[in-house]
N, C-alpha and C positions, 0 to 999 in steps of 0.2 A: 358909217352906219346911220341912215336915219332914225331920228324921233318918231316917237308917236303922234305928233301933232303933223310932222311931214308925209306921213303913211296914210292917215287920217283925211287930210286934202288931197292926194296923189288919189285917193281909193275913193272917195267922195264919188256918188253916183256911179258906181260899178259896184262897190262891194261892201256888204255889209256888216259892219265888226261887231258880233256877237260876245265873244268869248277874247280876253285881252290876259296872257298871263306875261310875268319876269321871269323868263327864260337867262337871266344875267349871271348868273355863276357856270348854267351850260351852253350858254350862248355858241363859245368860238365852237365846241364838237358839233351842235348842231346844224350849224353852218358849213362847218366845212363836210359832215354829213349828208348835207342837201347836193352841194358842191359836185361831190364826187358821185353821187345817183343819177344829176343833172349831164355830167360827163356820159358818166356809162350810157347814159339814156341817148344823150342826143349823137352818140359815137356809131351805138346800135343803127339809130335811123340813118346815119349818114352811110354806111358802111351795106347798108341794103339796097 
C-alpha cells in the first residue's frame, strides 16, 4: 500500500488533494469494496 507522500508525487500535476482522511481501521473493506465494483464494472464492459 502506498504512503501519502508516494500518492502525493505519483498525483503531483494531475490531481489535486483537497480533502485527506485515515481510512485505517476501514481500510482493508473499503478496498476490497472498490475491488469488487472495479470487477463488476470492467466485466460489464468486457462482456458487451
Amino acid at each position: 500500500m502506498p504512503g501519502d507522500t508516494q500518492i502525493g508525487k505519483a498525483t503531483e500535476n494531475l490531481f489535486v488533494i483537497e480533502d485527506w482522511h485515515n481510512l485505517c481501521t476501514q481500510q482493508d473493506k473499503i478496498l476490497m469494496a472498490w475491488n469488487q465494483n472495479f470487477l463488476v464494472i470492467t466485466d460489464l464492459e468486457v462482456t458487451r
